[in-house]
mmCIF file as Biopython writes it, N, C-alpha, C and O atoms, coordinates in Angstrom:
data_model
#
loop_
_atom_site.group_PDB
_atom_site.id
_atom_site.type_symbol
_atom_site.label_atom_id
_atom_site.label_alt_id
_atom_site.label_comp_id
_atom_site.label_asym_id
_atom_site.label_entity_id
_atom_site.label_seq_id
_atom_site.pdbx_PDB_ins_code
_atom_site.Cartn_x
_atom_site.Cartn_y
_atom_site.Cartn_z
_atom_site.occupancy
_atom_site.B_iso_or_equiv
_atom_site.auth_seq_id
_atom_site.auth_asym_id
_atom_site.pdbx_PDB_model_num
ATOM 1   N N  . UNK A ? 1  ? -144.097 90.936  -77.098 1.0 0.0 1  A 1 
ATOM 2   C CA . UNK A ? 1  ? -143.684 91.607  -78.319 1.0 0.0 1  A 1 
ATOM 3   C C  . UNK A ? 1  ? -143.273 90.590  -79.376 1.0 0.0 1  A 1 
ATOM 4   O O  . UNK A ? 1  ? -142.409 90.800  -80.227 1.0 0.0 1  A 1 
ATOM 5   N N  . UNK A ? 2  ? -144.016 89.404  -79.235 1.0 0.0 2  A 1 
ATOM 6   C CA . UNK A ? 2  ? -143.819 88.410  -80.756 1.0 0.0 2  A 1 
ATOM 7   C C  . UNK A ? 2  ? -142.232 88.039  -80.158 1.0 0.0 2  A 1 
ATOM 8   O O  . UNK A ? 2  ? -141.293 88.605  -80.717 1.0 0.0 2  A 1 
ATOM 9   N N  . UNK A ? 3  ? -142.021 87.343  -79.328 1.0 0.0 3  A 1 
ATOM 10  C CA . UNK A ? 3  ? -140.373 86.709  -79.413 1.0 0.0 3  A 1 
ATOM 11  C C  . UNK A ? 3  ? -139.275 87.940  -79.200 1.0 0.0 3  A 1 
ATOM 12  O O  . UNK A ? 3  ? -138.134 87.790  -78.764 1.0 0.0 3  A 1 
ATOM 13  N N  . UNK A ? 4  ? -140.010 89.437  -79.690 1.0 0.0 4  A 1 
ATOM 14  C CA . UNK A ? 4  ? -138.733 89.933  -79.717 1.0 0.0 4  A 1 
ATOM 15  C C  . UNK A ? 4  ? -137.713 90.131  -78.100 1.0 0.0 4  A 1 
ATOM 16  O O  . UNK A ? 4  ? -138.316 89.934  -77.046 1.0 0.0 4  A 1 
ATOM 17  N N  . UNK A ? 5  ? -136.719 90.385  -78.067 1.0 0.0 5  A 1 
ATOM 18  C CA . UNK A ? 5  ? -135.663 90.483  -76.840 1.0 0.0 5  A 1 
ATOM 19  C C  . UNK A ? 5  ? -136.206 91.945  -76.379 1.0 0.0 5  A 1 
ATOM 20  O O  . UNK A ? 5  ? -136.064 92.959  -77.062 1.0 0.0 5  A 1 
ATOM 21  N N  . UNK A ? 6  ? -136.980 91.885  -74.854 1.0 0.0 6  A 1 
ATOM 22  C CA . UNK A ? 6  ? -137.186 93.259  -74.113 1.0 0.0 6  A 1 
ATOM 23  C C  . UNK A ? 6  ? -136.595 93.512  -73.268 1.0 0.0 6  A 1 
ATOM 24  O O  . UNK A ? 6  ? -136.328 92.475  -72.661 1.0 0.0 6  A 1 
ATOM 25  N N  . UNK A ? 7  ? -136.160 94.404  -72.781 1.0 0.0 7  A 1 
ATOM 26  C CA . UNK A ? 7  ? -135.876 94.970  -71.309 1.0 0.0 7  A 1 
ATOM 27  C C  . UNK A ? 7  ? -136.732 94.676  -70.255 1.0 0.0 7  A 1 
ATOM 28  O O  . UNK A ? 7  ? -137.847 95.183  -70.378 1.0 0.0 7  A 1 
ATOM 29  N N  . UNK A ? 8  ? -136.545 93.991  -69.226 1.0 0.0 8  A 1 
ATOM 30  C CA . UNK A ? 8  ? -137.156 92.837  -68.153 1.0 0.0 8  A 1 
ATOM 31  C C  . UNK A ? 8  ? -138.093 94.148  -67.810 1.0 0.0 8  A 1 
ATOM 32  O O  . UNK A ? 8  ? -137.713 95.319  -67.845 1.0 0.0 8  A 1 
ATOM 33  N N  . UNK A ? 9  ? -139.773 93.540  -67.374 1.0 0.0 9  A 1 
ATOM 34  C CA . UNK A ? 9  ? -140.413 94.793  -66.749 1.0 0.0 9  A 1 
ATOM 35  C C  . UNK A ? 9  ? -140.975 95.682  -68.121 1.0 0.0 9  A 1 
ATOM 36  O O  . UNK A ? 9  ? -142.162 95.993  -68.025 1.0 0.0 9  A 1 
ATOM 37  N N  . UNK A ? 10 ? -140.367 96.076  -69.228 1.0 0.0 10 A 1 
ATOM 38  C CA . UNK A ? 10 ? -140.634 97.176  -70.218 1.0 0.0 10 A 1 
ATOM 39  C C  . UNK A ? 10 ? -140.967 96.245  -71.668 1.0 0.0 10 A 1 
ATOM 40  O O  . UNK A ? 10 ? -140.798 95.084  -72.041 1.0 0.0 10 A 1 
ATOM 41  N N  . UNK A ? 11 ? -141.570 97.574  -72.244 1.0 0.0 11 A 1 
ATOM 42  C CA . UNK A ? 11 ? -141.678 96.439  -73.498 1.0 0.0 11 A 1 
ATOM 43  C C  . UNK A ? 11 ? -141.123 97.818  -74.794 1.0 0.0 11 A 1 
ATOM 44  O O  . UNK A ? 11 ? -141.630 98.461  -75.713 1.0 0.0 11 A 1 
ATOM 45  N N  . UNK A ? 12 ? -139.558 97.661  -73.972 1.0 0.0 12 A 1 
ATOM 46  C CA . UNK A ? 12 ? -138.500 98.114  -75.240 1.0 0.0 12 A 1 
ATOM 47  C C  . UNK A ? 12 ? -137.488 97.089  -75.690 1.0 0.0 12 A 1 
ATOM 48  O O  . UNK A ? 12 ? -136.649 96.370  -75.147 1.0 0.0 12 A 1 
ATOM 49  N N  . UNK A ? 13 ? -137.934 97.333  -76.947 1.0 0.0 13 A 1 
ATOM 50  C CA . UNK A ? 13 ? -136.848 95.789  -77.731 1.0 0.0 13 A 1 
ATOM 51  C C  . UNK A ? 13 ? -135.234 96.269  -77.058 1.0 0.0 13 A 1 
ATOM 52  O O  . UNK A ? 13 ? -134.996 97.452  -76.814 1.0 0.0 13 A 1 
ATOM 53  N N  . UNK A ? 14 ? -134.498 95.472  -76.884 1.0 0.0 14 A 1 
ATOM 54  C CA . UNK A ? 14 ? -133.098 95.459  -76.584 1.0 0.0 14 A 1 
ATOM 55  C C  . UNK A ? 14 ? -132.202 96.272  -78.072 1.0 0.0 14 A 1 
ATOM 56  O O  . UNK A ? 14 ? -131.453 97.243  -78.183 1.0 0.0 14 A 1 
ATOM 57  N N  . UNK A ? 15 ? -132.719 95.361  -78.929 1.0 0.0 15 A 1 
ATOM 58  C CA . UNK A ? 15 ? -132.499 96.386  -80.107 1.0 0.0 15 A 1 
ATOM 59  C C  . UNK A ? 15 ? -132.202 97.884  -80.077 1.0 0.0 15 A 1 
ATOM 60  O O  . UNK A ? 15 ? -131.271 98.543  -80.541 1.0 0.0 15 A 1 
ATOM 61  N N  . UNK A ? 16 ? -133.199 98.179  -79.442 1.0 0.0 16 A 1 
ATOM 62  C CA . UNK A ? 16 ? -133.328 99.777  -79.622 1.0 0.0 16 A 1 
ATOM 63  C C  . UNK A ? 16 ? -132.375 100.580 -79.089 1.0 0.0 16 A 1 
ATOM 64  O O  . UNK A ? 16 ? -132.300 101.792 -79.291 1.0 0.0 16 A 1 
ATOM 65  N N  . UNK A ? 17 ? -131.463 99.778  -78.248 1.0 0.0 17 A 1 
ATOM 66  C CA . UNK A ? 17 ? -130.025 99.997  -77.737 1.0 0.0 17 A 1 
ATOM 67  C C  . UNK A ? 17 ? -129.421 100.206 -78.518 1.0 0.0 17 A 1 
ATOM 68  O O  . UNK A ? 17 ? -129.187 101.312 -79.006 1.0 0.0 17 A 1 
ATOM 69  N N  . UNK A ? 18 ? -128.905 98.882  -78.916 1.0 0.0 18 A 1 
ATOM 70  C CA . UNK A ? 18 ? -128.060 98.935  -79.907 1.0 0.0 18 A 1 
ATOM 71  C C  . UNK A ? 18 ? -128.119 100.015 -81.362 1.0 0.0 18 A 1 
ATOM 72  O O  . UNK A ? 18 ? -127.160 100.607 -81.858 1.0 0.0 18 A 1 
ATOM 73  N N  . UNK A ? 19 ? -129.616 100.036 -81.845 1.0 0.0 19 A 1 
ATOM 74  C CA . UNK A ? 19 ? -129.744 101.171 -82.756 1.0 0.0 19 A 1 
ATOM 75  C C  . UNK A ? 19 ? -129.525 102.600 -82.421 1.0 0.0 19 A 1 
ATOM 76  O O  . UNK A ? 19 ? -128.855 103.401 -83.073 1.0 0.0 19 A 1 
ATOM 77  N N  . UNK A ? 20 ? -130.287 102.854 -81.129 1.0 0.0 20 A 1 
ATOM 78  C CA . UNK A ? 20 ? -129.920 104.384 -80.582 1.0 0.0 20 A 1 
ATOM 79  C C  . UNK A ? 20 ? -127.927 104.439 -81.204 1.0 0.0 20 A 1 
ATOM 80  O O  . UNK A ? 20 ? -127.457 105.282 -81.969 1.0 0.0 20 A 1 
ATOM 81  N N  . UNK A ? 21 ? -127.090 103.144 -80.483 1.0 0.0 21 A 1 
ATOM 82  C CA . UNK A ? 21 ? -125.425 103.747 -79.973 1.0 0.0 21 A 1 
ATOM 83  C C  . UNK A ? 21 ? -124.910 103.581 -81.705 1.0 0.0 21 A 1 
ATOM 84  O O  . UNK A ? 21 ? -123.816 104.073 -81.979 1.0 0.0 21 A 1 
ATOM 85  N N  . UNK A ? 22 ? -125.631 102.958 -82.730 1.0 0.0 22 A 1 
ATOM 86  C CA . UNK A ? 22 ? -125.347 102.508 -83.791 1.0 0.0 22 A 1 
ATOM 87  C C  . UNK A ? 22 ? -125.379 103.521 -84.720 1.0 0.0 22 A 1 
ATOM 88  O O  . UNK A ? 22 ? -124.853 103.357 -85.821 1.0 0.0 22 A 1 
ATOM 89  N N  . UNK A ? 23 ? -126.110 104.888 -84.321 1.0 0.0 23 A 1 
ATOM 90  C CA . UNK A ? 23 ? -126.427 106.076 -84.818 1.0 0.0 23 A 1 
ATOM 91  C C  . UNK A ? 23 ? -125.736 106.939 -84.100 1.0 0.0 23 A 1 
ATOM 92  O O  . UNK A ? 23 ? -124.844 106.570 -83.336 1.0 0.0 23 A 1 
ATOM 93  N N  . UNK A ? 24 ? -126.114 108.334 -84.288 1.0 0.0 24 A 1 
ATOM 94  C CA . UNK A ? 24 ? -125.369 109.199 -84.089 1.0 0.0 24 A 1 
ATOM 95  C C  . UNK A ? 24 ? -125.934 109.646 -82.442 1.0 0.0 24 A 1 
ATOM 96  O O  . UNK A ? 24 ? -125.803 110.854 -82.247 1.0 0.0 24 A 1 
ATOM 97  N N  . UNK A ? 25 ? -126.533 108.868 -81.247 1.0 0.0 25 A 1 
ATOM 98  C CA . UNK A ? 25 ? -127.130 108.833 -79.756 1.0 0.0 25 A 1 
ATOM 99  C C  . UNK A ? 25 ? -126.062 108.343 -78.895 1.0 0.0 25 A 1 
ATOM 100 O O  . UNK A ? 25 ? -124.927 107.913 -79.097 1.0 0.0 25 A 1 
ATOM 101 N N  . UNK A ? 26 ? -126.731 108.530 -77.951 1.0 0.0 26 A 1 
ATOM 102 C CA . UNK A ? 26 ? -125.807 108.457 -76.968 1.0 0.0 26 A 1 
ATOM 103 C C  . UNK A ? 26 ? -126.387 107.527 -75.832 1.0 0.0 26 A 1 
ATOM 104 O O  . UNK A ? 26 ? -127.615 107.450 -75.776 1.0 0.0 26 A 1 
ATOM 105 N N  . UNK A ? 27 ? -125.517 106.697 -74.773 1.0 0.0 27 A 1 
ATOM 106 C CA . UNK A ? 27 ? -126.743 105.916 -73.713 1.0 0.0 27 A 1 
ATOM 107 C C  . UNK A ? 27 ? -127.250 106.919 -73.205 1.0 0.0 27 A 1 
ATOM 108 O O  . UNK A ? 27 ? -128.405 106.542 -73.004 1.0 0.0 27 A 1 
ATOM 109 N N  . UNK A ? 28 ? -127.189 107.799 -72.905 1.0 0.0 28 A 1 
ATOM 110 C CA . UNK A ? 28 ? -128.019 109.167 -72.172 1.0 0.0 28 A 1 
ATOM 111 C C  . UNK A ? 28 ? -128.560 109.133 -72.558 1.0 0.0 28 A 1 
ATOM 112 O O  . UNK A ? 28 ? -129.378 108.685 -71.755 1.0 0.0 28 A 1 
ATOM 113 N N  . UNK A ? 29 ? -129.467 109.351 -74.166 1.0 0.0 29 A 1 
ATOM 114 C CA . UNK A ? 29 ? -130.024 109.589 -75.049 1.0 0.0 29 A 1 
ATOM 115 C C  . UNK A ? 29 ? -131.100 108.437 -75.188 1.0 0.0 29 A 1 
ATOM 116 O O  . UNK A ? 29 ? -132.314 108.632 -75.127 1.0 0.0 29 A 1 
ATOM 117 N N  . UNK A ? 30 ? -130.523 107.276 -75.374 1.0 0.0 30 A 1 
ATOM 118 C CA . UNK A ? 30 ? -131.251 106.343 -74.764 1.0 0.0 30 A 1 
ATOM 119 C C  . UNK A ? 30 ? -132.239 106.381 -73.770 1.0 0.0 30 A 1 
ATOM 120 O O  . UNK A ? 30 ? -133.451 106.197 -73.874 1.0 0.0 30 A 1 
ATOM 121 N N  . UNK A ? 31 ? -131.516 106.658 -72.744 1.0 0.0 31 A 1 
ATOM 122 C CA . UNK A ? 31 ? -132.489 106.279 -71.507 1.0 0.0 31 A 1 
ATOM 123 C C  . UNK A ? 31 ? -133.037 107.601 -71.147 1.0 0.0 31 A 1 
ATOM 124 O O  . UNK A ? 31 ? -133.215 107.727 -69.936 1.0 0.0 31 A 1 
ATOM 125 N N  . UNK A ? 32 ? -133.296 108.440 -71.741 1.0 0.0 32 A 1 
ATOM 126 C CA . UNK A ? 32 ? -133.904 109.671 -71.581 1.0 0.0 32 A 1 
ATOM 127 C C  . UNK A ? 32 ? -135.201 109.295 -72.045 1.0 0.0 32 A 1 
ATOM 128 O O  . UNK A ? 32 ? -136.250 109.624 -71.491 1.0 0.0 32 A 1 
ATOM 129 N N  . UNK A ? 33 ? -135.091 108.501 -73.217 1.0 0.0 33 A 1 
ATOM 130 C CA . UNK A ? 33 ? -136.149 108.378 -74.928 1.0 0.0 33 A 1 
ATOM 131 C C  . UNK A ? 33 ? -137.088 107.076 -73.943 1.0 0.0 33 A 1 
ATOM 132 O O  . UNK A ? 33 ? -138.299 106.855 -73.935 1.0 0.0 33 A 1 
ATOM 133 N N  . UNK A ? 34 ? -135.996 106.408 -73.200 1.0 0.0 34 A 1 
ATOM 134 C CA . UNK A ? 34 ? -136.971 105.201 -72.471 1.0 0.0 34 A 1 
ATOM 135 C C  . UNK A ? 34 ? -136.925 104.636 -70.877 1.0 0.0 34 A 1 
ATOM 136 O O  . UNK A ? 34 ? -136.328 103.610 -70.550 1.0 0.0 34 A 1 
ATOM 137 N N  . UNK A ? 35 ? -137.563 105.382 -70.089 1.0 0.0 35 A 1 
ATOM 138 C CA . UNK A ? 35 ? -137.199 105.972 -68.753 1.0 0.0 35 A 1 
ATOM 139 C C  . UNK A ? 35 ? -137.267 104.925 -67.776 1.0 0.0 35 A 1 
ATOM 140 O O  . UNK A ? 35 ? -136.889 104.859 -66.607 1.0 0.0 35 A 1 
ATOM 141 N N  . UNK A ? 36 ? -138.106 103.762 -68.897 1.0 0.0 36 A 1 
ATOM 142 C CA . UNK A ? 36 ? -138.198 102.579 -68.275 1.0 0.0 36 A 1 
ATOM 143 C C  . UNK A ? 36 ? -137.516 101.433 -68.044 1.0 0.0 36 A 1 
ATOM 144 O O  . UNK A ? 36 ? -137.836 100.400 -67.456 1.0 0.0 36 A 1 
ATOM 145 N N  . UNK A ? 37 ? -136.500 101.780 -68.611 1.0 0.0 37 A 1 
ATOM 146 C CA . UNK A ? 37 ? -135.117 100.986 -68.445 1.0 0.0 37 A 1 
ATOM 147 C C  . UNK A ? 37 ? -134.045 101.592 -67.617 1.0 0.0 37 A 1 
ATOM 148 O O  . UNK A ? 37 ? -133.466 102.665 -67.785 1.0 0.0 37 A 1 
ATOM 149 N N  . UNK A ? 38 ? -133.862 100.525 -66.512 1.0 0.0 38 A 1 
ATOM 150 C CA . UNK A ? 38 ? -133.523 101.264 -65.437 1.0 0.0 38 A 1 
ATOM 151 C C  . UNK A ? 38 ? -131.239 101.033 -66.033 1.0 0.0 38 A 1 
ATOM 152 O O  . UNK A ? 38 ? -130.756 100.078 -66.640 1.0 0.0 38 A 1 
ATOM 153 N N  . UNK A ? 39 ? -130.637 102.050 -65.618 1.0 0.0 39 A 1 
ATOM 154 C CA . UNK A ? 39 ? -128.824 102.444 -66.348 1.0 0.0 39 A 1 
ATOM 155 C C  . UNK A ? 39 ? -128.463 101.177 -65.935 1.0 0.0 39 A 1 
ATOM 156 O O  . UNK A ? 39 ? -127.903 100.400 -66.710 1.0 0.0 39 A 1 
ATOM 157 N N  . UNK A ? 40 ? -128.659 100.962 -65.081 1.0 0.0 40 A 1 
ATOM 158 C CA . UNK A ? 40 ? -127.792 98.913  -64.733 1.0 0.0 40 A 1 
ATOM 159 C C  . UNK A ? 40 ? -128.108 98.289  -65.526 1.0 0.0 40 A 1 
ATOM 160 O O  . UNK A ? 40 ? -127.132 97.768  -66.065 1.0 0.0 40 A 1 
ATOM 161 N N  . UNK A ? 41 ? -129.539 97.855  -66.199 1.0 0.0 41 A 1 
ATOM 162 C CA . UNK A ? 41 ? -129.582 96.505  -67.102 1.0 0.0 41 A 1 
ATOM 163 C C  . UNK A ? 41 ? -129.147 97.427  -68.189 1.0 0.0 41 A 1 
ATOM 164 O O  . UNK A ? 41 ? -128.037 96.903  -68.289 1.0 0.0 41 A 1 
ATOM 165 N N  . UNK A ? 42 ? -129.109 98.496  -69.201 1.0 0.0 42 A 1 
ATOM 166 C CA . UNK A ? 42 ? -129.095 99.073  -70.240 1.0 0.0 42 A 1 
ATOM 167 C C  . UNK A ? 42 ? -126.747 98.719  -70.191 1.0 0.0 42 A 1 
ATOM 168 O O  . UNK A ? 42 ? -126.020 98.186  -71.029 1.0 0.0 42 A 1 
ATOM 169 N N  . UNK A ? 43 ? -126.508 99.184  -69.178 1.0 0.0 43 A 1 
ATOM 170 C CA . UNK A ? 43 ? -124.815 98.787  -68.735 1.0 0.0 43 A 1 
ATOM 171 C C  . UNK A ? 43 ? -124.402 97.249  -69.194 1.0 0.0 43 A 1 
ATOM 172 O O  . UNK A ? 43 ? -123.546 96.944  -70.025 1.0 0.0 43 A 1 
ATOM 173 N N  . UNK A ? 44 ? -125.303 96.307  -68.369 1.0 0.0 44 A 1 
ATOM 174 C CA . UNK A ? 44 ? -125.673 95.128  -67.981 1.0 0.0 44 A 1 
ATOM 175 C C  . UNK A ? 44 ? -125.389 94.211  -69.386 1.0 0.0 44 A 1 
ATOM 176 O O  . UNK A ? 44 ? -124.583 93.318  -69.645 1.0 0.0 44 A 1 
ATOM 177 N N  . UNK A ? 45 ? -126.708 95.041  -70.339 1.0 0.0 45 A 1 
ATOM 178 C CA . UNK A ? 45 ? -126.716 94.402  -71.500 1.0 0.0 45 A 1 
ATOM 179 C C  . UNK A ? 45 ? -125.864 94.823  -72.759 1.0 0.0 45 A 1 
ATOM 180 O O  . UNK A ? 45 ? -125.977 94.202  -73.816 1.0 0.0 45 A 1 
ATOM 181 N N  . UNK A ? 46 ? -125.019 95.880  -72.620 1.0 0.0 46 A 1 
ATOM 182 C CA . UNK A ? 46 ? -123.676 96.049  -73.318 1.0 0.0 46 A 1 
ATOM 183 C C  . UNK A ? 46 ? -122.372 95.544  -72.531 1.0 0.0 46 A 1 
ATOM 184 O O  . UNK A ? 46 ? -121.358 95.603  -73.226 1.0 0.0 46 A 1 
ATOM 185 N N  . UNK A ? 47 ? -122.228 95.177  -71.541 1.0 0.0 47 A 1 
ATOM 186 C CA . UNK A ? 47 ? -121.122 94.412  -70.936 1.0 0.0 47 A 1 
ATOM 187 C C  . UNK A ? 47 ? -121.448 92.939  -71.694 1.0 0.0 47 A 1 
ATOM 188 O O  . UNK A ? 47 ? -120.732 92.307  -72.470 1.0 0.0 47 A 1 
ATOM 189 N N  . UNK A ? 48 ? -122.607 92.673  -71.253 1.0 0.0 48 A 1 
ATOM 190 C CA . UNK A ? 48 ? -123.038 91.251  -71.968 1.0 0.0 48 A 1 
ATOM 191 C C  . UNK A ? 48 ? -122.086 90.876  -73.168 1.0 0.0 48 A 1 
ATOM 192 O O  . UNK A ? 48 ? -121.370 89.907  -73.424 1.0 0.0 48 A 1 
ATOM 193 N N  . UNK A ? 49 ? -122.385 92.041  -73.778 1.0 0.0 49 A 1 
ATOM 194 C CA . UNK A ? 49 ? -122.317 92.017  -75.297 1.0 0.0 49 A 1 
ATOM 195 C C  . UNK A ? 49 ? -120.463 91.996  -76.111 1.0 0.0 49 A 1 
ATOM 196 O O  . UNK A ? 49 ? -119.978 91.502  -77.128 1.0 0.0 49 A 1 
ATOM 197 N N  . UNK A ? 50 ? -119.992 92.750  -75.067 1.0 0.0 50 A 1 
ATOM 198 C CA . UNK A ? 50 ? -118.229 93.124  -75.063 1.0 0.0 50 A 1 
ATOM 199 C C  . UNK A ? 50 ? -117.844 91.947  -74.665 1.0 0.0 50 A 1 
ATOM 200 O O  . UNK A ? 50 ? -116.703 91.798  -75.103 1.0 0.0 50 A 1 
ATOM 201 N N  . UNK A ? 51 ? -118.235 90.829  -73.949 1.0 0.0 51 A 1 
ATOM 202 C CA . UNK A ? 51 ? -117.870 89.846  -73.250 1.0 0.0 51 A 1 
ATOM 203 C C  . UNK A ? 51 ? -118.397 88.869  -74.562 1.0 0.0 51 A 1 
ATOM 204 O O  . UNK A ? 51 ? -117.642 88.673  -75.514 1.0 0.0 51 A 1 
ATOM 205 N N  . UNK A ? 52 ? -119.454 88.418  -74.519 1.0 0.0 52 A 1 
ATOM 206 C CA . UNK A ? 52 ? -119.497 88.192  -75.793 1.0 0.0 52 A 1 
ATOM 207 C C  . UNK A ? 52 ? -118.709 88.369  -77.362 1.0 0.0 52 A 1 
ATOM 208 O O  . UNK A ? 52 ? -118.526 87.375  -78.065 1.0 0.0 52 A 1 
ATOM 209 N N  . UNK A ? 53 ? -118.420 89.292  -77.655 1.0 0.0 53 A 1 
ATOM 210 C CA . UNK A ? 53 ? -117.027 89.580  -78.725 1.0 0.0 53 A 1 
ATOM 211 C C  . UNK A ? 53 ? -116.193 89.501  -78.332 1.0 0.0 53 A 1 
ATOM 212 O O  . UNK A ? 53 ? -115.266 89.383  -79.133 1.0 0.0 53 A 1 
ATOM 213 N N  . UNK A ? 54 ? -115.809 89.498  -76.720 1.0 0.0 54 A 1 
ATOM 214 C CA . UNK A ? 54 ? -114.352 88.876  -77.018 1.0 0.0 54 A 1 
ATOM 215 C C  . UNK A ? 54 ? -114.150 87.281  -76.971 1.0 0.0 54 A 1 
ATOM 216 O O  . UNK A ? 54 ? -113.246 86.666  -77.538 1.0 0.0 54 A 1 
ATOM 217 N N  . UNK A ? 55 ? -114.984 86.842  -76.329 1.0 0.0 55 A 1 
ATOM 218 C CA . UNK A ? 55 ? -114.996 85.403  -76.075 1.0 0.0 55 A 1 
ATOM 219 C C  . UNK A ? 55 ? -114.973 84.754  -77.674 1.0 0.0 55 A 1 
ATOM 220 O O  . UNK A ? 55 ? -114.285 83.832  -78.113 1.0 0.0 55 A 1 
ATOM 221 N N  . UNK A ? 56 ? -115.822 85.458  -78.244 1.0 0.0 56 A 1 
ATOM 222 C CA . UNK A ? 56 ? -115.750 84.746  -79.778 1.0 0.0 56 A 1 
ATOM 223 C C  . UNK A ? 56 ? -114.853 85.028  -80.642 1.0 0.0 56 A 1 
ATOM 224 O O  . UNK A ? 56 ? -114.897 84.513  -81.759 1.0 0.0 56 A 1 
ATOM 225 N N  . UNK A ? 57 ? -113.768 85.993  -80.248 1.0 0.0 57 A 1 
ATOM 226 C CA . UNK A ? 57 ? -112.550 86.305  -81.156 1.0 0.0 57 A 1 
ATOM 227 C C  . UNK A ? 57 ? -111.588 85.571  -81.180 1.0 0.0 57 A 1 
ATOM 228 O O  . UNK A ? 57 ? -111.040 85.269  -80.120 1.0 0.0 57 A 1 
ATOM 229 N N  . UNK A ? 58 ? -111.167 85.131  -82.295 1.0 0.0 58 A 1 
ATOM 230 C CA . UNK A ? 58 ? -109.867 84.307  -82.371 1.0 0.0 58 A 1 
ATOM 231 C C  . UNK A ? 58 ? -108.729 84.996  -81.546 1.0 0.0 58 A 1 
ATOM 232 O O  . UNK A ? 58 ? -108.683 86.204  -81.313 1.0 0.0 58 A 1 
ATOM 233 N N  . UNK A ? 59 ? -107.577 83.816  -81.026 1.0 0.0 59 A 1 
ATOM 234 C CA . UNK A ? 59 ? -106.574 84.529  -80.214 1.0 0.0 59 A 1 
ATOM 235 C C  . UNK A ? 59 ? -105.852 85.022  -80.908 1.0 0.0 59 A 1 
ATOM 236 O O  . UNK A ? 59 ? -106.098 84.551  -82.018 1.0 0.0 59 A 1 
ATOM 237 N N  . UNK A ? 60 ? -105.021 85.753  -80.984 1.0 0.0 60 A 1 
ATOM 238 C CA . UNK A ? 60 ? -103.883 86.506  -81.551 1.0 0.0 60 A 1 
ATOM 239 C C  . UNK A ? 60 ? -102.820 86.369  -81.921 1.0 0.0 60 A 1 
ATOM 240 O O  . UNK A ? 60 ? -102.184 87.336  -82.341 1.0 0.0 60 A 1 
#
């Protein structure tokens, strides 16, 4: 998919995560729309992501 970031196995941009929860969807909603992404990596790759923002937040 040209460089873009997929879901291992599928060829759904990772993106499309984030846009589905960025709107008015739900992860259900998600993985209904893309059956090929199995709930662990779709979990997987928003834990990623929480871990990620906090690591980069200044301390308090």
């Amino acid at each position: 998919m040209s460089g873009t970031l997929c879901f291992t196995g599928t060829r759904v941009p990772v993106q499309n995560l984030f846009d589905y929860l960025e709107g008015s969807s739900s992860l259900e909603d998600f993985l209904d729309d893309f059956p090929s992404v199995p709930r662990e990596t779709a979990i997987a790759i928003l834990e990623a992501a929480r871990e990620r923002i906090f690591a980069d937040a200044p301390a308090a």
